[in-house]
C-alpha positions as CSV (number, residue, x, y, z in Angstrom):
1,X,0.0,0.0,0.0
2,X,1.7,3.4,-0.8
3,X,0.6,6.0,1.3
4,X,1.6,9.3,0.8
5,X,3.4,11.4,4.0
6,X,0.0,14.1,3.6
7,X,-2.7,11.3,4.0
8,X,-0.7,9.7,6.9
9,X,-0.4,13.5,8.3
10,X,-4.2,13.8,7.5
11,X,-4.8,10.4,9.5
12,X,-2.8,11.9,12.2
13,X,-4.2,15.1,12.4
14,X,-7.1,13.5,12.8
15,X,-6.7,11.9,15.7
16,X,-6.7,12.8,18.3
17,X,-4.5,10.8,20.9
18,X,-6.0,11.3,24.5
19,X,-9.1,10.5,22.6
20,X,-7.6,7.5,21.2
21,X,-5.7,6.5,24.5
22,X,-9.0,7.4,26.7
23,X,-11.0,4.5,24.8
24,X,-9.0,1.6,26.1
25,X,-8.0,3.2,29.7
26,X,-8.5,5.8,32.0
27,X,-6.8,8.4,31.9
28,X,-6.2,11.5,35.1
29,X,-5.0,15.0,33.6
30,X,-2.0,16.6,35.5
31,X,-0.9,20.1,35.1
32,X,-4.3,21.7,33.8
33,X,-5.0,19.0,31.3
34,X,-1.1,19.7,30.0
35,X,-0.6,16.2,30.0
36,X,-2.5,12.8,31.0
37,X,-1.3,9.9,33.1
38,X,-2.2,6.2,33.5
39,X,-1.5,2.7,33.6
40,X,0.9,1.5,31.0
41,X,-0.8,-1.8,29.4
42,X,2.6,-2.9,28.1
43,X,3.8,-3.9,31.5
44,X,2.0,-5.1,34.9
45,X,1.5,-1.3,36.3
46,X,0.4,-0.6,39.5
47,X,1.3,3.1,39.9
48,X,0.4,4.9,37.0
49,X,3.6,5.6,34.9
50,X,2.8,6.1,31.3
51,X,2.2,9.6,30.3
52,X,0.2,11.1,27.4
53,X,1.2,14.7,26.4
54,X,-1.2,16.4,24.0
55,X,1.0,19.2,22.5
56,X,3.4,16.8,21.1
57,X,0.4,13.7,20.2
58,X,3.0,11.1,21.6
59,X,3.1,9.1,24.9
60,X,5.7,7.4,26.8
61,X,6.3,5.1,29.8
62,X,8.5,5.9,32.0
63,X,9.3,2.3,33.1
64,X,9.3,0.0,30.2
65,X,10.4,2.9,27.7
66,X,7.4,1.9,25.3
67,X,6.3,5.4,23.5
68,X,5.5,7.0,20.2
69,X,2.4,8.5,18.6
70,X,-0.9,7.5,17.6
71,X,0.4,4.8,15.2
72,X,2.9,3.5,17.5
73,X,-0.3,3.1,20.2
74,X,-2.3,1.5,17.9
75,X,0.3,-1.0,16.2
76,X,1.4,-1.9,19.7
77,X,-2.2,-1.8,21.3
78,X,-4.2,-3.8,18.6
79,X,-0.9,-5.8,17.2
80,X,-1.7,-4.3,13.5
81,X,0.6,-3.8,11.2
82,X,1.5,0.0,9.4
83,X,-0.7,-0.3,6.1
84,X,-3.2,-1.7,9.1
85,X,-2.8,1.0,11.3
86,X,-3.1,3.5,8.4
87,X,-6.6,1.8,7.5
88,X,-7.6,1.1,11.3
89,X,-6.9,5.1,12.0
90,X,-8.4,6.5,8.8
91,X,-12.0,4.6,9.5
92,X,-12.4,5.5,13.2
93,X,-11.6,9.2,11.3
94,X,-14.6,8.6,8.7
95,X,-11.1,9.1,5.8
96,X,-11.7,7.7,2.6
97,X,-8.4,5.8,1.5
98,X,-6.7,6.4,-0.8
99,X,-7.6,5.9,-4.5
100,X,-6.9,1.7,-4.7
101,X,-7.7,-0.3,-8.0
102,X,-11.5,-0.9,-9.2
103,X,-11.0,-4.4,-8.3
104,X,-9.5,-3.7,-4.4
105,X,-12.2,-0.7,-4.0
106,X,-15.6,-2.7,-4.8
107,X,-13.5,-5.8,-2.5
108,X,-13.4,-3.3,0.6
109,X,-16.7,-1.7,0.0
110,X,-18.1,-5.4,-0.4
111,X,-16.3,-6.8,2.9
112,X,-17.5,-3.6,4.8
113,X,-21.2,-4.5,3.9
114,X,-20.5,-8.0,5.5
115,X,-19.4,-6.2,8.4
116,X,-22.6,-4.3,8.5
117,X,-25.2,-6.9,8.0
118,X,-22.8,-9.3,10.8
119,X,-23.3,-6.6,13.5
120,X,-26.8,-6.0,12.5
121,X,-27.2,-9.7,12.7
122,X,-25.8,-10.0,16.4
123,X,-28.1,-6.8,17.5
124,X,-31.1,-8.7,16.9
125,X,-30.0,-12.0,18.4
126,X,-29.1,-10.8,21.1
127,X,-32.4,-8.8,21.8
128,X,-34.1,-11.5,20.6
129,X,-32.7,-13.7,23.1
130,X,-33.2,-11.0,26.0
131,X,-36.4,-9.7,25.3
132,X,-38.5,-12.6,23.2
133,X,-41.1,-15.6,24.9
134,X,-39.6,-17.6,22.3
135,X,-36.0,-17.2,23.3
136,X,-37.0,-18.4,27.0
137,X,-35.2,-21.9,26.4
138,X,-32.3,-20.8,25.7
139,X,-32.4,-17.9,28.2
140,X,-32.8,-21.1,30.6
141,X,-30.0,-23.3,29.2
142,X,-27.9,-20.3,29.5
143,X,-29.0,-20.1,32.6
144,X,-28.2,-23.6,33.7
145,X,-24.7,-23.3,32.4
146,X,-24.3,-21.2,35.1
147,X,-23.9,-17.5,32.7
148,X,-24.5,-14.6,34.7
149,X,-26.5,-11.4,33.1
150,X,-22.8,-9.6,33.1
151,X,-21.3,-12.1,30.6
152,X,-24.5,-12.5,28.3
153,X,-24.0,-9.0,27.4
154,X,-20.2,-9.0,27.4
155,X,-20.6,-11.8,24.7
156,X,-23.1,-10.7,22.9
157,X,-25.2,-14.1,23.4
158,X,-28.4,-14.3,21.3
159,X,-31.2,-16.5,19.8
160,X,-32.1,-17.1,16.8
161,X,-36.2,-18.2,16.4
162,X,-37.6,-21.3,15.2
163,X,-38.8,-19.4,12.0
164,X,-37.0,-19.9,8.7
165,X,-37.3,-17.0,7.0
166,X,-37.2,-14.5,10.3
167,X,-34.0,-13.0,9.8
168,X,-34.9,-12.1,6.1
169,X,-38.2,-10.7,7.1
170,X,-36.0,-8.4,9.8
171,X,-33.9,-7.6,6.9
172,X,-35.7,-6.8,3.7
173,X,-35.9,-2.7,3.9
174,X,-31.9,-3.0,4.9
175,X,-30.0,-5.6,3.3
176,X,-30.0,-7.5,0.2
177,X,-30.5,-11.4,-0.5
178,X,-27.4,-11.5,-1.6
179,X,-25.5,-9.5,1.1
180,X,-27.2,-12.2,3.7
181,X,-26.3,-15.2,1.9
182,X,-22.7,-13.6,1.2
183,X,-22.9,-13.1,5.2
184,X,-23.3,-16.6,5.8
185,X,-26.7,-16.0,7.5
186,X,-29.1,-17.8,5.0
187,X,-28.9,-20.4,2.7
188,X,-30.5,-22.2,-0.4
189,X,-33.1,-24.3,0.0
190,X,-32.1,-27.9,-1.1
191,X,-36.0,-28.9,-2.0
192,X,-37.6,-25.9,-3.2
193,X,-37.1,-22.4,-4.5
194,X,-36.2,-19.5,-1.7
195,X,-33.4,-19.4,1.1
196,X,-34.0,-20.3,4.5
197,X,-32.2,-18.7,7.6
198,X,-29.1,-21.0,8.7
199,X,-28.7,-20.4,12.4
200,X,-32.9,-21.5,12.9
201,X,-33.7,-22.5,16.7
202,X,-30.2,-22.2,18.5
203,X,-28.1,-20.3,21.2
204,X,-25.7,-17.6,19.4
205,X,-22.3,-16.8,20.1
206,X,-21.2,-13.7,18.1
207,X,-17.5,-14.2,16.9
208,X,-15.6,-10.9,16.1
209,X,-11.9,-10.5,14.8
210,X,-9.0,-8.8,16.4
211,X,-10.3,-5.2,15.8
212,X,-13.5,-6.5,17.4
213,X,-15.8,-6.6,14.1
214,X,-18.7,-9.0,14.2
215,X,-17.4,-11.7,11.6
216,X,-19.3,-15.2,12.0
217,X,-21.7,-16.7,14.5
218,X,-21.5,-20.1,16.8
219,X,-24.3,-22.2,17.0
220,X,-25.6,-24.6,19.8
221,X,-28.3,-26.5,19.8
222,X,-30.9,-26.1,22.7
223,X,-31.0,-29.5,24.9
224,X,-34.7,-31.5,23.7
225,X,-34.7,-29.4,21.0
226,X,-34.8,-30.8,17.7
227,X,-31.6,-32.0,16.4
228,X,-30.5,-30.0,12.9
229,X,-27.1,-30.5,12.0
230,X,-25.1,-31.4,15.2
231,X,-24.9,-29.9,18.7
232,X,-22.4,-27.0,17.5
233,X,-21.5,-25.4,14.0
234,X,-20.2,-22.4,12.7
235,X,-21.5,-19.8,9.5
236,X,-19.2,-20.9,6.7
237,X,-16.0,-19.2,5.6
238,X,-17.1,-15.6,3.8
239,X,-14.6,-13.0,2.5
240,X,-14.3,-11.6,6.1
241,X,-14.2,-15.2,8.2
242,X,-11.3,-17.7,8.0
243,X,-11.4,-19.8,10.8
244,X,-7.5,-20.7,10.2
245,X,-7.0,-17.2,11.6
246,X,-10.3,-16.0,13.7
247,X,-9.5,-16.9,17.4
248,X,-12.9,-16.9,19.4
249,X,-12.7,-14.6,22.7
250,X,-9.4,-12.4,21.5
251,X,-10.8,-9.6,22.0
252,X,-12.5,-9.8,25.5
253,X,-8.7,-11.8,26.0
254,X,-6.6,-9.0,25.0
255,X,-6.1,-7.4,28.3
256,X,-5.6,-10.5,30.1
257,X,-3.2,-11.8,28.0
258,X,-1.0,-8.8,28.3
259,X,-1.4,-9.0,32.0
260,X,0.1,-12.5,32.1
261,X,1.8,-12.2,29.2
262,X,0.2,-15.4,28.3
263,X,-2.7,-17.4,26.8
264,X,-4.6,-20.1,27.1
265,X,-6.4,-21.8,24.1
266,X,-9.5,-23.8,24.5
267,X,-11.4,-26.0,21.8
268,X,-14.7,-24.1,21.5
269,X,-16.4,-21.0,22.1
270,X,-18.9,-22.2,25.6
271,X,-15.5,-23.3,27.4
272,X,-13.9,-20.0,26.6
273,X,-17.1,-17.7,27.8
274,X,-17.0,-20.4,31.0
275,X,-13.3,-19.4,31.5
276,X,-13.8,-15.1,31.6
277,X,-16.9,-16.0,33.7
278,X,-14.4,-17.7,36.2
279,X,-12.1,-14.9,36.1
280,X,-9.9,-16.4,33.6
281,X,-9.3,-13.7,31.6
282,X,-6.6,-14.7,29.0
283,X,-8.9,-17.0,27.5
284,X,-9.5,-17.3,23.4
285,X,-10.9,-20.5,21.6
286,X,-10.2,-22.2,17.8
287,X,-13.1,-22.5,15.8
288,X,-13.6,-26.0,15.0
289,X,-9.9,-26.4,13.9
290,X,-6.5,-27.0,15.6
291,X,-4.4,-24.1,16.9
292,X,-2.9,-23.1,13.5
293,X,0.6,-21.1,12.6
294,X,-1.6,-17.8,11.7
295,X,-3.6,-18.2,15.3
296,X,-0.1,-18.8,16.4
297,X,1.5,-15.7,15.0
298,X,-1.2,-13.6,16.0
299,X,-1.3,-14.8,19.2
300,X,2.5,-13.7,19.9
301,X,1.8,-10.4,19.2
302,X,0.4,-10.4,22.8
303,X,1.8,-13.2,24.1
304,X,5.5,-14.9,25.3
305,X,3.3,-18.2,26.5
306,X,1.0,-19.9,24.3
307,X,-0.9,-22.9,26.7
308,X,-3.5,-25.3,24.7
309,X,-6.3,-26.7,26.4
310,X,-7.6,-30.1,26.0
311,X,-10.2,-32.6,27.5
312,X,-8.6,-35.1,29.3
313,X,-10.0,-38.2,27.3
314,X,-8.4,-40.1,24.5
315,X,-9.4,-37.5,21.8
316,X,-8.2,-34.7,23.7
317,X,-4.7,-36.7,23.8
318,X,-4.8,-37.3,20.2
319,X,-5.5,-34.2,19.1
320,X,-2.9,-32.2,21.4
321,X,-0.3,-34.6,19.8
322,X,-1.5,-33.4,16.3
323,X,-1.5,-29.8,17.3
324,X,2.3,-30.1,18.7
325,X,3.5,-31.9,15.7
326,X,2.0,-29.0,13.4
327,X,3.1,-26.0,15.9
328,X,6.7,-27.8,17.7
329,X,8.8,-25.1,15.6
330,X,6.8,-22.1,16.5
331,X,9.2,-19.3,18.8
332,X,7.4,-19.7,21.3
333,X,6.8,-20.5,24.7
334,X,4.4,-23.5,23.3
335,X,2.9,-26.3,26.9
336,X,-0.1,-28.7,26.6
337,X,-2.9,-29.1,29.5
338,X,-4.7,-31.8,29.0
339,X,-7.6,-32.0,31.8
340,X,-8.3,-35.0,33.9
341,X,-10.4,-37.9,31.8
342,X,-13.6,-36.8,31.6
343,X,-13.5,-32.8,32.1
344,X,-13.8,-29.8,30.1
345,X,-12.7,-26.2,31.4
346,X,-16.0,-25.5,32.1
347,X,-16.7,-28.8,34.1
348,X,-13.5,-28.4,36.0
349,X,-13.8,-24.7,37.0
350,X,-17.2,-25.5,38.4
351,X,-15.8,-28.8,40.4
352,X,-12.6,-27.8,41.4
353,X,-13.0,-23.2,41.6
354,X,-9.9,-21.1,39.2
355,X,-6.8,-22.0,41.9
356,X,-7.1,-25.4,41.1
357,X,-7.7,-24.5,37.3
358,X,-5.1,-22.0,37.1
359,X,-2.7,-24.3,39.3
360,X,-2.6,-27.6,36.1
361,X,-2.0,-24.2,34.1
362,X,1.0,-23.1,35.8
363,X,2.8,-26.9,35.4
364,X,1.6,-27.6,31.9
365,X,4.7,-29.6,30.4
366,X,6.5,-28.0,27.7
367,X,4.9,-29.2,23.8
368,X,8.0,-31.6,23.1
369,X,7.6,-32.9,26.7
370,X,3.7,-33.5,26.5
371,X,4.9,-34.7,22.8
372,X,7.1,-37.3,24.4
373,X,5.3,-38.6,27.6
374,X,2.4,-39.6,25.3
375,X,4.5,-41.7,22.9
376,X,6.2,-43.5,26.1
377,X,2.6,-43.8,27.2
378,X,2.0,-45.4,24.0
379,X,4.8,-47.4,23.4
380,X,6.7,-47.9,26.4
381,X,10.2,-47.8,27.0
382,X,10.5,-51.4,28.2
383,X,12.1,-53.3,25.3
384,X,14.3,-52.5,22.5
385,X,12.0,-52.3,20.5
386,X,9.6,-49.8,22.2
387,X,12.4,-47.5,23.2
388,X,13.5,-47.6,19.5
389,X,9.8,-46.3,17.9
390,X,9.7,-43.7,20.8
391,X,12.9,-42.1,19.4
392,X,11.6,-42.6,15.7
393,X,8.5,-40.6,16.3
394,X,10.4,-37.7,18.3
395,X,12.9,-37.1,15.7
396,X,11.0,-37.4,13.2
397,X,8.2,-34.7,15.1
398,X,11.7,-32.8,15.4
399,X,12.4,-33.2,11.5
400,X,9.4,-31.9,10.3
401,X,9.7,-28.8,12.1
402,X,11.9,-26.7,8.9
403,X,11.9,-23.8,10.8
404,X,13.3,-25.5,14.5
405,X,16.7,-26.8,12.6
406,X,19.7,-25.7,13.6
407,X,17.8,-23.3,16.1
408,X,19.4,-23.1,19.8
409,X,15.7,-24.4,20.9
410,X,16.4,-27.5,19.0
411,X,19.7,-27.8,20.5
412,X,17.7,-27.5,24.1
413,X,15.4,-30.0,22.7
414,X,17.6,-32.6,22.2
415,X,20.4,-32.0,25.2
416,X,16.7,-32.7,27.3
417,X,15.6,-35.6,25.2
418,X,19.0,-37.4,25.0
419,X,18.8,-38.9,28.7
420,X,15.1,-39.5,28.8
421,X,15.7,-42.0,26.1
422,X,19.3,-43.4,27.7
423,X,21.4,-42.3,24.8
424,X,24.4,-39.8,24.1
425,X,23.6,-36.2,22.5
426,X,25.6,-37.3,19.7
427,X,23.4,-40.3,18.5
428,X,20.1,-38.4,18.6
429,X,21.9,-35.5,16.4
430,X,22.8,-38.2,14.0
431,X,19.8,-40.2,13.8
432,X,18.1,-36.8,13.6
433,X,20.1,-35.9,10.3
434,X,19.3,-39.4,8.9
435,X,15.7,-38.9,9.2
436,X,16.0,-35.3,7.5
437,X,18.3,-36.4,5.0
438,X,16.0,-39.5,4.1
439,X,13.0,-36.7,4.1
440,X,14.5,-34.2,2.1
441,X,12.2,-34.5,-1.2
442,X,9.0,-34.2,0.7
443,X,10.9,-30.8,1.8
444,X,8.8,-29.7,-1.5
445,X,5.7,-30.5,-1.0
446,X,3.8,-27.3,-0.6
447,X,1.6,-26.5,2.1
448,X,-2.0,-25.4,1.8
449,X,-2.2,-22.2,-0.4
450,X,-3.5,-19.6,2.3
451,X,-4.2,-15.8,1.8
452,X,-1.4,-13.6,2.2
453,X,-1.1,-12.1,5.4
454,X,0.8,-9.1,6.6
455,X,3.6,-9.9,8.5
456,X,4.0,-8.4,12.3
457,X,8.3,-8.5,11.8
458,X,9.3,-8.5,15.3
459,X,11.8,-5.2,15.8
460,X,15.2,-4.6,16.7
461,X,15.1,-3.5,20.1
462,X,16.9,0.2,20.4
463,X,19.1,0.4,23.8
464,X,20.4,3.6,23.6
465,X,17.6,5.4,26.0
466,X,17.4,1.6,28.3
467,X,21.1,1.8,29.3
468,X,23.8,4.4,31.0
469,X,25.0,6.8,27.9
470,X,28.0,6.7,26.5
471,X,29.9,9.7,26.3
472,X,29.5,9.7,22.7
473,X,25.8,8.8,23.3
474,X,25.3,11.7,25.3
475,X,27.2,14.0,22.7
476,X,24.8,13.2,20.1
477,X,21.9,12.8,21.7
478,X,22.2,16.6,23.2
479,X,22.4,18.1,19.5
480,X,19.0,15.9,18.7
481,X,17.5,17.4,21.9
482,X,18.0,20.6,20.9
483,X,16.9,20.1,17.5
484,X,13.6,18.2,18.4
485,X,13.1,21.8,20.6
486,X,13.8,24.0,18.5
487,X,13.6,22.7,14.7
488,X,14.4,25.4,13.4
489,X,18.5,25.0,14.0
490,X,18.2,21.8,12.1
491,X,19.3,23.7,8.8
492,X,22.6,25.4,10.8
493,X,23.4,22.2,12.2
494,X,23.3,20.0,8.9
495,X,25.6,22.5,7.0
496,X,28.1,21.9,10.3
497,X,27.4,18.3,10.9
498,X,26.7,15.3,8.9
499,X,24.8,12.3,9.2
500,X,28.4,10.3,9.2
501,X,29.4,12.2,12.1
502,X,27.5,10.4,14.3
503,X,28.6,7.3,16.1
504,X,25.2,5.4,17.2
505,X,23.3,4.0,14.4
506,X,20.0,4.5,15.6
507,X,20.6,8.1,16.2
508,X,22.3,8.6,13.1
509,X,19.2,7.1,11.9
510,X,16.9,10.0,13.3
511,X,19.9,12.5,12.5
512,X,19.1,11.7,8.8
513,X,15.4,11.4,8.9
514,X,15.7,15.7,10.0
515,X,17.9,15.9,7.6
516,X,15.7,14.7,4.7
517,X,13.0,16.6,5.9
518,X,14.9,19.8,6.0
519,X,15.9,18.2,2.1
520,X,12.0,18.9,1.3
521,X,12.1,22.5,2.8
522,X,9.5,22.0,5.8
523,X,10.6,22.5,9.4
524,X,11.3,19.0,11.1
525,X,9.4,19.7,14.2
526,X,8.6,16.8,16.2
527,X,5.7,15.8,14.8
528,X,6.9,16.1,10.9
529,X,10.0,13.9,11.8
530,X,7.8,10.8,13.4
531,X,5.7,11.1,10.7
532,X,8.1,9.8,8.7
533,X,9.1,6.8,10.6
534,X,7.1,3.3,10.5
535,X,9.6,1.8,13.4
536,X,7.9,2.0,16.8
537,X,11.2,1.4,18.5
538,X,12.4,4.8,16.8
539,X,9.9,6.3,17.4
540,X,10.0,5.3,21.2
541,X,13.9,7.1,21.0
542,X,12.4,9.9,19.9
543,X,9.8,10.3,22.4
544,X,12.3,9.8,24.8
545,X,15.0,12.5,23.5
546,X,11.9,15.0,23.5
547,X,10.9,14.2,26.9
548,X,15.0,14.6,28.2
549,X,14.9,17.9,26.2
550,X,12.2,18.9,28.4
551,X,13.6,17.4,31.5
552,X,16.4,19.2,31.2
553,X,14.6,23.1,30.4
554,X,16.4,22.7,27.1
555,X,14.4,25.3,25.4
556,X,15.0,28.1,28.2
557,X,18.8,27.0,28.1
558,X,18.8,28.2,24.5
559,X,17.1,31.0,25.4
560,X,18.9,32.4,28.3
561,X,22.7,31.2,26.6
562,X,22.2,33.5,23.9
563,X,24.5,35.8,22.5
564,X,23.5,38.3,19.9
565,X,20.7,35.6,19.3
566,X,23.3,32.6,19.0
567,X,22.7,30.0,21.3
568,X,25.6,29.6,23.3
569,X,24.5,25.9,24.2
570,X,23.7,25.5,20.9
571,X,27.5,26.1,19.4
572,X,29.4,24.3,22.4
573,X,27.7,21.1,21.1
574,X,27.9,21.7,17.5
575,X,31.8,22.8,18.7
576,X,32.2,19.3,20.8
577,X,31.1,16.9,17.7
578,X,33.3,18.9,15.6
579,X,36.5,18.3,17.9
580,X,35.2,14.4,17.9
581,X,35.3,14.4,13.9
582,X,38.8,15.7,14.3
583,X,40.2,14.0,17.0
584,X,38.9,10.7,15.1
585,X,40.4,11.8,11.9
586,X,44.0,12.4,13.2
587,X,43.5,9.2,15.1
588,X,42.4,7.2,11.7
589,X,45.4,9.3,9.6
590,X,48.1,8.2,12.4
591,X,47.0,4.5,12.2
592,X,46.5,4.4,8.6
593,X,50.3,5.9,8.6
594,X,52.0,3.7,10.7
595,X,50.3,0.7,9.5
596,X,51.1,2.0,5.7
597,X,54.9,2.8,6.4
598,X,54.1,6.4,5.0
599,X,54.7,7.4,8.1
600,X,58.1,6.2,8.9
601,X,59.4,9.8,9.3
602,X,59.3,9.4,13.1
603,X,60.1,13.5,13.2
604,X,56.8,14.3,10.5
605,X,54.6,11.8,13.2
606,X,56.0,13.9,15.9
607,X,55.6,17.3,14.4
608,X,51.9,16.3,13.3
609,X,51.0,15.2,16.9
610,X,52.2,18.0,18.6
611,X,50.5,20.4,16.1
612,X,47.2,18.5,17.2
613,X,48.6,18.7,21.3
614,X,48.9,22.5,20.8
615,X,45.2,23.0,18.9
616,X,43.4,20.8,21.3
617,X,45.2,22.6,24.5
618,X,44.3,26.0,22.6
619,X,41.0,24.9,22.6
C-alpha cells in the first residue's frame, strides 16, 4: 500500500490521541490538562507511569520505555501492522483511503457491507434472546450453564427463532438477499425455490476479529430441542471469516493476555465464555480447527506463552499430539494441558474453583515434553523395540519442524531428550540428520495455499535510552534534543554536521530522517520527523529525547545562553562533535600511517601530533 506522507499526516491530524488512548484506559489529567497519566498496558503497572502529552500527540512510559504516537499506540495496542494501522486510524476518522484499484475498492466496500449486515445480525439475536417468549429456552440453558446477566451481554449471546425466514423478514428494507447469503446468515433451500435462515432455533455466540468486528456466529443446539445438524456449528467461511485465523474470545482476552503475558487456548467458544466467567481472563478458543501457525502468530503479538487446552480423554490426547507436531517449531513459549479424563474447562472450573484450574495451568509440560510422555505412554520404554519407535517418532516430530533446525531451541530439545531416552547427545543428532536427509524430497511438497497475510516482523530492540549513555551517546543525543526543541536549527546544524558524524546507528538514523526533511524544505518539528518513521522502537527514542529535552529546560537553556541571538548551548555542542570528527580523523590518519609505512618519518609523526597537542590545548 503506498501512502503518501500528507494522507498519513491527515490520518494523524485526525486523531486525536488522549481520545484515542481514553478509549482503552483511564486516563487522570495533571498540570491543567497539560498532559495525562495512567496505567501502561505494556507492562504489569500498578502506579500509573505512562504519560500522554497532547502538544506533542506522543506518549511514553517511563518504566518499560514503550512510547511514540498515535500509530505507535495503535500497532502496539491492537498488534496491526503500518498499512493496518493507516486503514484502522483512517476509519475510526470517517477518511476515505486512498484511490486503490476498481477491483481492491468494490472488495473493501463489499467486505464492509459483511461487516454491516454481521453486526446488524448480532443486535437482533441478542435482543431476541433478551427480550422474546420464544428465546425463554435458551435464556434457561444459558441459565443452567451457570452464565451470569454480566457475561451474556459481554458476549453478545443471542437467539435465533424457530422461524426460517425471520432474519430475512427483519432484513428486507436494509440488506439485500445476496449480502445475507454472502454473510453466511441464510442459505439455499435444497427442495424448493427461496433461502431459508441457517442459524434456525439455536443459542448464538457472536465471533468478532482482532479489531472486534462481528465476523461469524457459533451455533448450539438447545437440549430436547430438535436435532438439525449437530450440537455445535459455525457460518461458513465468507470474505471476512477464515477460521484458520479467527480466534474466538481475542478480543474480551486481549487485556488479560498482556497482564500474564500469556494465553490459554481452549477447543470451543462455551469453554472460553465459561473461562472469563471464572475470572480467567486470557482466554481465546479455535473454531472447530487446531491451533494453527496464523492463530499462532497472531497470538504472539500479545503473548511470550501460548498454553493449549484439551479434554482429558483419549481425543483430547490425540489431538494435542496433532497440534504439537504442526506448531513444535513455533518461537514460542508453546505447553499442553490436557484435563483430567472426563473434564472440560467449564466442568473443572465448576468442580474444582480457578486456583485449582489455574494451578494444572501453571505446570503444563513444555509441547515436546507433552509430545514425548504420550508416545512413552503409547509405546513404552521397556524393550528395544519400544524404546527404538519412541525415538523414531520424536525425531521425526523434530524433523518436520523446517523452521526448528539448527535453532538453539532444537539444540535445548535434544540435550533434554538425549537422557530421557538413555542415549548420548551425539546419536540423537545423528539419527536426527538421517531422518532429514531421508526426508529431504518431501521438503517440497507445498503447504495449503493460504491468503497472504501481513507480517508483524518482530523489531530490533533500540538500547540507547534503556542503558547508561556513553559519552558519545550523550554528545549526540544533546544536538537531537535541541533540534527536536527548537527545529528550526536543524538547517545550521546540517551545514556543520553530517549524518556520518554520528557514532550510534540509531541516532544517526533519526539525524538523517531531520535531515531529509529539511531536504523537502519543511521544518522538522517533532511531529513532521515521526511522521516519517514506521519503526515504533524509533519512534520510542524519539519520544524519549523529546521528553530529556524537556527534562532538562532545554528550550529556556537556549534562550537564556544566547548571545547576539546565537545560542551559546547550541554552538558548544555543535563545537564538541566537531572536535570528535577531528580528533577521530587524526587518530584514523596516524594508524592508517603507521600501519602503511608512509609514516616512517618518526620527526613528521611527531611534528603532526604536537601540532594536534597544541590545537586541542588552545581549545
Amino acid at each position: 500500500m503506498d501512502l503518501s506522507s500528507d494522507f498519513k499526516e491527515l490520518v494523524r491530524s485526525r486523531t486525536e490521541i488522549v481520545s484515542l488512548i481514553g478509549e482503552s484506559t483511564t486516563l487522570i489529567p495533571e498540570r491543567g490538562g497539560a498532559e495525562y497519566k495512567c496505567l501502561c498496558p505494556f507492562h504489569e503497572d500498578t502506579n500509573p507511569s505512562m504519560r500522554v502529552y497532547p502538544d506533542r500527540q506522543s506518549f511514553r512510559c517511563w518504566v518499560c520505555d514503550e512510547g511514540g504516537d498515535v500509530f505507535t499506540w495503535v500497532m502496539k495496542r491492537e498488534a496491526l501492522s503500518f498499512p493496518e494501522t493507516i486503514r484502522f486510524l483512517a476509519e475510526r476518522a470517517h477518511l476515505e483511503m486512498p484511490e486503490q484499484s476498481k477491483h481492491q475498492s468494490e472488495q473493501f466496500a463489499r467486505k464492509e457491507e459483511l461487516h454491516a449486515v454481521l453486526k446488524w445480525a448480532e443486535l437482533q439475536f441478542h435482543e431476541c434472546f433478551l427480550k422474546s417468549t420464544e428465546a425463554k429456552d435458551a435464556r434457561d440453558y444459558i441459565s443452567r450453564r451457570g452464565y451470569n446477566q454480566q457475561t451474556v451481554d459481554e458476549f453478545r449471546l443471542g437467539y435465533h427463532p424457530e422461524d426460517w425466514d425471520w432474519l430475512q423478514r427483519k432484513a428486507k428494507t436494509q440488506f439485500s438477499i445476496d449480502a445475507l447469503q454472502q454473510s453466511q446468515l441464510i442459505r439455499k433451500q435444497d427442495d424448493r425455490p427461496g433461502y431459508s435462515d441457517y442459524f434456525v432455533d439455536r443459542v448464538l455466540f457472536p465471533i468478532h476479529d482482532e479489531r472486534k468486528r462481528t465476523v461469524a456466529f457459533g451455533g448450539r443446539l438447545i437440549p430436547g430441542h430438535k436435532e438439525r445438524g449437530g450440537k455445535y456449528f459455525n457460518s461458513k467461511e465468507s470474505p471476512v471469516f477464515h477460521k484458520s485465523r479467527v480466534l474466538y474470545g481475542l478480543p474480551n482476552a486481549r487485556d488479560g493476555i498482556r497482564d500474564t503475558k500469556s494465553v490459554l487456548v481452549v477447543e470451543g467458544y462455551a469453554d472460553c465464555v465459561a473461562c472469563h466467567q471464572f475470572g480467567v481472563r486470557n482466554v481465546v478458543a479455535t473454531l472447530g480447527t487446531a491451533l494453527t501457525e496464523l492463530h499462532c502468530n497472531r497470538l504472539k503479538a500479545f503473548a511470550q506463552k501460548v498454553v493449549m487446552v484439551y479434554d482429558g480423554d483419549d481425543a483430547g490426547q490425540n489431538a494435542a499430539a496433532k497440534a504439537v507436531g504442526m506448531l513444535i517449531g513455533q518461537s514460542v513459549d508453546l505447553r499442553v494441558l490436557t484435563l483430567p479424563e472426563g473434564a472440560d474447562p467449564d466442568d473443572y472450573l465448576k468442580t474444582n474453583g480457578t486456583k485449582a484450574f489455574q494451578a494444572l495451568v501453571d505446570k503444563a509440560p513444555e509441547a515436546w515434553e507433552f509430545r514425548f510422555n504420550y508416545e512413552v505412554k503409547k509405546y513404552g520404554l521397556d524393550s528395544i523395540n519400544s524404546r527404538e519407535t519412541v525415538v523414531t517418532e520424536m525425531l521425526q516430530l523434530l524433523a518436520g519442524a523446517s523452521d526448528l533446525q539448527g535453532t538453539t531451541r532444537e539444540d535445548i530439545i535434544l540435550t533434554r531428550l538425549a537422557p530421557r531416552l538413555q542415549l548420548t547427545e551425539g546419536a540423537i543428532r545423528n539419527q536426527l540428520q538421517r531422518i532429514r536427509s531421508a526426508s529431504r524430497p518431501q521438503q517440497f511438497q507445498t503447504k495449503p495455499v493460504q491468503e497472504e497475510q501481513p507480517v508483524i516482523e518482530q523489531e530490533e530492540r533500540i538500547e540507547v535510552h534503556r542503558r547508561p549513555l556513553t559519552k558519545d551517546d550523550r554528545m549526540e543525543c544533546e544536538l537531537l534534543e535541541i533540534l527536536l526543541t527548537e527545529p528550526e536549527r536543524a538547517e545550521q546544524a546540517r551545514q556543520e554536521i553530517g549524518v556520518d558524524d554520528f557514532l550510534n546507528p540509531h541516532l544517526r538514523e533519526l539525524l538523517q530522517i531531520v535531515y531529509d526533511v529539511v531536504e523537502l524544505g519543511e521544518v522538522p518539528s517533532f511531529e513532521r520527523v515521526t511522521l516519517e518513521m514506521e519503526r515504533n522502537e524509533l519512534k520510542g527514542m524519539t519520544v524519549w529525547l523529546a521528553d530529556q529535552a524537556r527534562e532538562k529546560g532545554i528550550e529556556h537553556k537556549l534562550r537564556e545562553n544566547s548571545d547576539g541571538g546565537a545560542s551559546i548551548l547550541f554552538r558548544q555542542v555543535i563545537d564538541a562533535l566537531k572536535w570528535r570528527r577531528e580528533v577521530l580523523s587524526h587518530k584514523a590518519d596516524f594508524q592508517k600511517q603507521a600501519m602503511s609505512g608512509e609514516g616512517n618519518d618518526a620527526l613528521s609523526m611527531l611534528q603532526k601530533a604536537a601540532a594536534f597537542h597544541r590545537k586541542r590545548v588552545q581549545r
